[in-house]
C-alpha positions in Angstrom: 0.0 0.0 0.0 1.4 3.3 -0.8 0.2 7.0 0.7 1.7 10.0 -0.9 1.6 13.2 -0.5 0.1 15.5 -2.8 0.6 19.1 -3.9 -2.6 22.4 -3.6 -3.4 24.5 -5.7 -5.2 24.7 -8.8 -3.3 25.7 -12.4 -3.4 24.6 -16.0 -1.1 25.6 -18.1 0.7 24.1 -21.2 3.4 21.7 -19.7 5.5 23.7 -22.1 5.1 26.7 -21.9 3.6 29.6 -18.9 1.0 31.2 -20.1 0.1 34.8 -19.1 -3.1 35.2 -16.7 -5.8 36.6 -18.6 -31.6 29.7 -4.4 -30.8 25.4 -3.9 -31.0 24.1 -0.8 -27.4 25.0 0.5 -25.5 22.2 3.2 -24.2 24.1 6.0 -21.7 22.0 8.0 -19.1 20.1 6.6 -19.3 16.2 7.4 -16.4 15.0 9.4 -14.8 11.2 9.0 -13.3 9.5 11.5 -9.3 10.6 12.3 -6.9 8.8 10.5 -3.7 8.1 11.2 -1.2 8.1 7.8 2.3 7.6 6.8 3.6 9.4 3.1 6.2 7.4 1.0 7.9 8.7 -1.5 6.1 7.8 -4.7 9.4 6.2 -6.7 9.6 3.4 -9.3 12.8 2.1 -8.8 12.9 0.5 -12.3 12.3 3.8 -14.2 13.1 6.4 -11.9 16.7 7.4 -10.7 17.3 8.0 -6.8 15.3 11.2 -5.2 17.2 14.8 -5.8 15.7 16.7 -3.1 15.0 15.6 0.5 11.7 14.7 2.2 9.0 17.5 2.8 9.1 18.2 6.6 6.1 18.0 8.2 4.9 20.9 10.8 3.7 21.1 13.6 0.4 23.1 14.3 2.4 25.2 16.7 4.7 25.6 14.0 1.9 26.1 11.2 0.4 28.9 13.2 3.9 31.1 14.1 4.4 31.1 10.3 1.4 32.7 9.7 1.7 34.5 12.9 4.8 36.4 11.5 2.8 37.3 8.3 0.5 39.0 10.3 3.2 40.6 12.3 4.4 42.1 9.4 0.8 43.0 7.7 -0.1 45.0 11.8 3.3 46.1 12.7 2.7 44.0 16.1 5.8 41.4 17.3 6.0 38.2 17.0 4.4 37.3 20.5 1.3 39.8 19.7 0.8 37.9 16.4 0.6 34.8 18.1 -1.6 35.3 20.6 -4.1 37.0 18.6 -4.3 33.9 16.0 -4.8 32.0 19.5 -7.7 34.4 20.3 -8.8 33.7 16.3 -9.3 29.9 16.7 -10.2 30.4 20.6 -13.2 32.7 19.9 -14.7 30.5 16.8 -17.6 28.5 19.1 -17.6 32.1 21.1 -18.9 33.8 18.1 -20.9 30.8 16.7 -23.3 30.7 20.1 -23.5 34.6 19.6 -24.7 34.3 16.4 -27.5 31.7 17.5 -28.6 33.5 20.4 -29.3 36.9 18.9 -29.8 35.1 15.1 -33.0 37.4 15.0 -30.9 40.6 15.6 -27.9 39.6 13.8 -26.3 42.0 11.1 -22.8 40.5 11.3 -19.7 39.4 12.8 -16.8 41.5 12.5 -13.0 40.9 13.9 -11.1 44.1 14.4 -7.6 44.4 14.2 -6.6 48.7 14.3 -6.2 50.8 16.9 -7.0 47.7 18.7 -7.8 43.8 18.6 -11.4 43.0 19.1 -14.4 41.7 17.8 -17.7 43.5 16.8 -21.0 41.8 16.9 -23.5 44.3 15.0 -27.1 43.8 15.5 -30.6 45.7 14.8 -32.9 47.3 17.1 -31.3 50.1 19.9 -31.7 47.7 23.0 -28.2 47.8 24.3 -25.9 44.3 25.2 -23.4 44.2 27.7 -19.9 43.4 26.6 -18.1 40.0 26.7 -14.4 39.1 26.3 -12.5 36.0 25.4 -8.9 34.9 26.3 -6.5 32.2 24.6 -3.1 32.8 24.1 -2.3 35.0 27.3 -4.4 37.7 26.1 -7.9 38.5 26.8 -9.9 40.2 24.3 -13.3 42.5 24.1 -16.1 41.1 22.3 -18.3 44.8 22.0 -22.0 44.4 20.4 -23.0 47.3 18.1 -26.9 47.7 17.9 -28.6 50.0 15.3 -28.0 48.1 11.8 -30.9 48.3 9.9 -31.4 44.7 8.8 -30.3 41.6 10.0 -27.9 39.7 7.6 -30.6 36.7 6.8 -33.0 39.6 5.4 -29.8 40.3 2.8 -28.7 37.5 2.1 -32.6 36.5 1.5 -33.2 39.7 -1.0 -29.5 39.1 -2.9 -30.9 35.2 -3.5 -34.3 36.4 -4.6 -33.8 39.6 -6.2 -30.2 38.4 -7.9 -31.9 38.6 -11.2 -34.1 42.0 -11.3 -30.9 43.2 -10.2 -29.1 42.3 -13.1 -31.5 43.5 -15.3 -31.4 47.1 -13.5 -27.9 47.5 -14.6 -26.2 47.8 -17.7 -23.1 45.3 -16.4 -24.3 41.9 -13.9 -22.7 43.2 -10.4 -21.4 41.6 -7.6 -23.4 41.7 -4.2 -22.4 40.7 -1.1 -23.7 41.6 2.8 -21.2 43.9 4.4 -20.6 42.2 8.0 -19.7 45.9 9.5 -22.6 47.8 8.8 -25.0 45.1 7.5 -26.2 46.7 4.0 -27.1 45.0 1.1 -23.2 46.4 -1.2 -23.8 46.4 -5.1 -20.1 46.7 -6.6 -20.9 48.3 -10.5 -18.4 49.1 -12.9 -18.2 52.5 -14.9 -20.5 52.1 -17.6 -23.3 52.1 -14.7 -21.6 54.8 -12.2 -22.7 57.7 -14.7 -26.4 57.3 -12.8 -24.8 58.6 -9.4 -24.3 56.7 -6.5 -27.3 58.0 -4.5 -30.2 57.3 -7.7 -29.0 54.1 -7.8 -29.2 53.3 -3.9 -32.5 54.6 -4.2 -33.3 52.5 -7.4 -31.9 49.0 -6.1 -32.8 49.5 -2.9 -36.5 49.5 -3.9 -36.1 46.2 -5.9 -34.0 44.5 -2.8 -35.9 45.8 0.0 -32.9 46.6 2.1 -30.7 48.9 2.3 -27.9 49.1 -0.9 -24.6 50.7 -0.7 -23.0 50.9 -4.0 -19.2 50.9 -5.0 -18.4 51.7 -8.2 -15.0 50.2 -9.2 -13.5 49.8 -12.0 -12.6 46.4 -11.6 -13.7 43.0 -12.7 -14.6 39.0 -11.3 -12.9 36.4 -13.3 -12.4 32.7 -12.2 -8.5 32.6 -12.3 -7.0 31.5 -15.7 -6.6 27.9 -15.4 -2.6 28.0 -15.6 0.7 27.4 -13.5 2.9 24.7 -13.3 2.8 21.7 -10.8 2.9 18.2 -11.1 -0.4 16.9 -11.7 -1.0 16.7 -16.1 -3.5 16.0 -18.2 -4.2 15.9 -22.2 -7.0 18.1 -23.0 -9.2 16.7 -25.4 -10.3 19.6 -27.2 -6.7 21.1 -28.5 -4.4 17.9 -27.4 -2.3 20.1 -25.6 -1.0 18.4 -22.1 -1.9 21.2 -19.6 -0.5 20.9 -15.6 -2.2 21.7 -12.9 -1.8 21.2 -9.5 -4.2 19.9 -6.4 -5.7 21.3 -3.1 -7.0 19.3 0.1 -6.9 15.3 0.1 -10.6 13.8 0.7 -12.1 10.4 0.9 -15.4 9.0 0.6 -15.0 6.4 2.9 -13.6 3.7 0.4 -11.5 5.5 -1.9 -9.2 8.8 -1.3 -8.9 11.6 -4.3 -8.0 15.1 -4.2 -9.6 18.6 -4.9 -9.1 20.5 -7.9 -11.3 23.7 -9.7 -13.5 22.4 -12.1 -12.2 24.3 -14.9 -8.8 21.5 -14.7 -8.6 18.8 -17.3 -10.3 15.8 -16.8 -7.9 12.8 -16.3 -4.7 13.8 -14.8 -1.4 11.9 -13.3 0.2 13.1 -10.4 4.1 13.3 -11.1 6.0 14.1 -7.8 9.0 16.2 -7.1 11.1 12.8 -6.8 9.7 11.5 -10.2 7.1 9.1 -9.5 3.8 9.4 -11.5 0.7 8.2 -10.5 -2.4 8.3 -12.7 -5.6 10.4 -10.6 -9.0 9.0 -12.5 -11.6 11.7 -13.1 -14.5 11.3 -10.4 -16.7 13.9 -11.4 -16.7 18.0 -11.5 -19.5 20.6 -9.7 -19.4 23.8 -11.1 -22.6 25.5 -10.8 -24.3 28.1 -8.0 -22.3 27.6 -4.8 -19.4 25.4 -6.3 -16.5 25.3 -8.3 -14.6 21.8 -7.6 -13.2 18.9 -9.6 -12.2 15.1 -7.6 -9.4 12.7 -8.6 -9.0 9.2 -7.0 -6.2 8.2 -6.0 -4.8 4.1 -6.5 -4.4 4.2 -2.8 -4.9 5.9 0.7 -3.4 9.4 0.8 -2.5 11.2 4.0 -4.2 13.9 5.5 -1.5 17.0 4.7 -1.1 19.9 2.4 1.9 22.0 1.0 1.3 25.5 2.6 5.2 26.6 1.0 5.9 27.8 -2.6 8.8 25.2 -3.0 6.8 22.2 -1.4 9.4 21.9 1.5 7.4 21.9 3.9 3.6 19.9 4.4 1.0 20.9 6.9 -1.4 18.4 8.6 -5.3 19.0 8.0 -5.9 19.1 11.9 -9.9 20.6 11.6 -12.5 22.3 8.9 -14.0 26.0 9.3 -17.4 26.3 7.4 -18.7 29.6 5.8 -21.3 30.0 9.0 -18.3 30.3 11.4 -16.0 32.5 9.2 -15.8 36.3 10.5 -14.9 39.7 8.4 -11.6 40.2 9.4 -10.6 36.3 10.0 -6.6 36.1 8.8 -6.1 33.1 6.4 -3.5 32.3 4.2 -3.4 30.8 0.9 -0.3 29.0 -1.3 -1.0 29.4 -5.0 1.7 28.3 -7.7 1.9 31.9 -8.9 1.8 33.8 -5.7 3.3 31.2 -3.4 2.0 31.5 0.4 0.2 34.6 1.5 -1.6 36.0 4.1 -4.8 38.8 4.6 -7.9 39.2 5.9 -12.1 37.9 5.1 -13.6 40.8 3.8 -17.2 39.3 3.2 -18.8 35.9 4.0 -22.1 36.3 2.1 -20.8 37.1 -1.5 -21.9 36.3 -5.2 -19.3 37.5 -7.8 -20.4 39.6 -10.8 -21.3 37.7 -13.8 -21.5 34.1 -15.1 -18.8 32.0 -13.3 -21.2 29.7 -11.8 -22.1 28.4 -14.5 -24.8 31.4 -14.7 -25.2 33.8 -11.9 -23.3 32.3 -8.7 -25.1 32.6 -4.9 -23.9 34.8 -2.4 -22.0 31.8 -0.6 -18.4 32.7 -1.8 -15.9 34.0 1.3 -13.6 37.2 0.0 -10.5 37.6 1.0 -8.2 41.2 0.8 -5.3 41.3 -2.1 -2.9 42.6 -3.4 -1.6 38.8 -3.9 -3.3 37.0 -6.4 -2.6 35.9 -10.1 -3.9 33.6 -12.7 -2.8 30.5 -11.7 -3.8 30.4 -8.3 -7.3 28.3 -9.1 -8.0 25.9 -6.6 -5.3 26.8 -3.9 -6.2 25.7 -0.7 -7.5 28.8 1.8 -6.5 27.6 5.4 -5.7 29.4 8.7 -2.8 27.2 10.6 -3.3 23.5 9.9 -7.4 24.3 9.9 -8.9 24.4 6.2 -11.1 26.6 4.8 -11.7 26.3 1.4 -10.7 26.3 -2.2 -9.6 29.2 -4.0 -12.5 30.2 -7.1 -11.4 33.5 -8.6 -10.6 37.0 -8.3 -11.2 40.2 -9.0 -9.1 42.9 -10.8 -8.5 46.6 -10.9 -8.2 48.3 -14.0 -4.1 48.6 -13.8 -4.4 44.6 -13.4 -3.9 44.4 -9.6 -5.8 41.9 -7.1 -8.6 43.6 -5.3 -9.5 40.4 -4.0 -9.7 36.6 -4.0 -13.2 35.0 -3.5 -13.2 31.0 -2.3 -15.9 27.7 -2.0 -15.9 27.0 1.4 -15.6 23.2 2.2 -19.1 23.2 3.4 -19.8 22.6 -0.8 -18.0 19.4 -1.1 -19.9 17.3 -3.2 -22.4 14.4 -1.0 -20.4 11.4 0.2 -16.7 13.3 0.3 -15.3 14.5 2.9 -12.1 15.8 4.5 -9.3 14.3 5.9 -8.1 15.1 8.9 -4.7 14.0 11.1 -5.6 12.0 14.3 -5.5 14.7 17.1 -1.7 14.8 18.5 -0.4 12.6 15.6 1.5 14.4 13.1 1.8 12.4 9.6 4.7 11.3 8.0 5.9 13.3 5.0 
């Protein structure tokens, strides 16, 4: 029996060449399998393949995981090392914190905010004018407020109800399809349009979409635009495309089973059939499962010949593997949450959730897409990056979809499917608790 490990991200490019980037009834929790315990070997045929080149990927700790991202956020809030830490610690710590908020005042509830300048905290906005007294949490050494802001005009199920229902006589308002998504800080219904609709004036067309929605629109016109990242890169997972019989490569994001057979994530935009070929030269063909591409989804599944182990690459060079050691769902994800993301163009990065409710403008779903698509902050995102893992630490979050671009080509933002939208029957998998795999 052999378990491998296997690369994240999601790219297609030709092998030869880089290219340059160019309302369902919706699960909400992600179904967890039992722990598993798995050893890696390298994936060499000693017949074919000459002796490995490069050494063993180590495998981190989840103390480890976090301080890495911990100094990316040092360096993002100008806070040491120590600070960084702790408020990460406070970040996991406060998840079921914020979850039992959200359920006890669900019929208040604008949104959940996390707060990092001129101090950490987190911000619970809710209607109505009936005051709450504060609340803290502590993890890490540190103890931190948890403030609730009344006065929001609607709660965020009345927006997220009027984007799903009112998605398409919103559309046909505008000249351009927009992107919507519920702003967690103020809890407003926010319309992004580009400049061919701005000429109207911001305030006629708050007025104007505002009386199709029902709730309270903010509009931001930006000249900017939502694409599904190019399907390009280079990894070491390939496949013949049918259509031009070009061999494109791509690479893949968490490891999943089904309970009989293990495969691994991809964007459904990736070839087909692929073969994994690892940095020490073994290939191993991935048969084509099936893809889901449509609404709330954008993920392809590969099976694997045998078990695979619970880890992802979270480093550019794929040094360096990180166990899956828990899932975050969309419902549990804050505005201002820091997650990271390795992508074969942009290599490992860090920022923060800007929205949790989002549908990105156009057709990338397939059609229009449902506001269940998690932004996250740029400036680091390329074509190429399709179907990177999104993951806080050694927790994962989701798979990244697309992004959107400013007029001089810069990332605004990322958007991701949260691993809530896994297709039925698949689910993650995840290191026994205080066993770290073998690379």
């Amino acid at each position: 029996m052999r378990i491998f490990p296997l690369a994240i991200a999601v790219l297609l490019i030709p092998a030869s060449a880089w290219a340059q980037s160019a309302a369902p009834i919706i699960p909400t929790q992600i179904a967890q399998p039992p722990a598993i315990t798995a050893t890696a070997f390298p994936l060499i045929d000693t017949k074919t393949t000459p002796p490995p080149l490069v050494a063993l990927p180590i495998v981190e700790t989840s103390a480890t995981a976090r301080a890495e991202d911990a100094a990316e956020y040092a360096k993002l809030f100008a806070v040491t090392l120590r600070e960084a830490i702790a408020r990460l610690a406070v970040q996991d710590a406060s998840v079921p914190v914020t979850d039992a908020i959200a359920e006890r005042y669900r019929d208040r509830l604008a949104g959940i905010a996390i707060e990092h300048r001129p101090a950490y905290r987190i911000v619970v906005n809710l209607t109505g004018t009936a005051p709450v007294a504060p609340e803290q949490v502590s993890a890490g050494g540190i103890t931190v407020p948890i403030v609730f802001r009344p006065g929001a005009a609607v709660t965020r199920e009345r927006v997220i109800w009027a984007m799903t229902n009112h998605q398409a006589a919103i559309r046909s308002a505008l000249r351009t399809p927009p992107g919507m998504g519920l702003d967690p800080h103020t809890g407003v219904l926010v319309v992004t349009i580009g400049s061919s609709d701005a000429a109207e004036g911001a305030a006629s067309l708050e007025q104007r979409l505002g009386a199709i929605a029902g709730v309270p629109v903010k509009v931001r016109a930006l000249n900017q635009k939502d694409v599904n990242l190019s399907p390009e890169g280079g990894a070491r997972v390939e496949g013949l495309n049918p259509d031009d019989k070009r061999r494109y490569v791509c690479t893949t994001g968490f490891n999943i089973t089904d309970g009989v057979r293990s495969a691994v994530t991809t964007a459904a935009h990736c070839v087909d059939h692929l073969d994994y070929r690892g940095a020490r030269g073994g290939i191993e063909p991935l048969s084509f499962v099936g893809q889901w591409g449509w609404g709330y989804r954008d993920v392809q599944i590969n099976a694997a010949l045998g078990p695979l182990p619970p880890t992802f690459y979270a480093d550019a060079a794929r040094t360096r593997l990180r166990p899956v050691t828990g899932s975050r769902g969309r419902a549990s994800t804050r505005a201002g949450d820091f997650v990271c993301h390795r992508g074969e163009r942009t290599g490992y990065s860090c920022a923060l959730v800007q929205l949790t409710d989002f549908a990105p403008a156009g057709d990338l779903c397939g059609g229009p897409c449902l506001p269940t698509w998690v932004t996250v902050s740029g400036p680091t995102c390329k074509g190429g990056d399709s179907g990177s893992p999104v993951f806080s630490g050694t927790t994962a979050l989701g798979i990244l979809k697309g992004a959107s671009y400013r007029g001089d080509g810069s990332c605004a933002f990322y958007f991701y499917m949260s691993l809530d939208y896994l297709p039925e029957g698949w689910s993650l998998l995840q290191a026994m608790p205080g066993v770290v795999p073998t690379g």
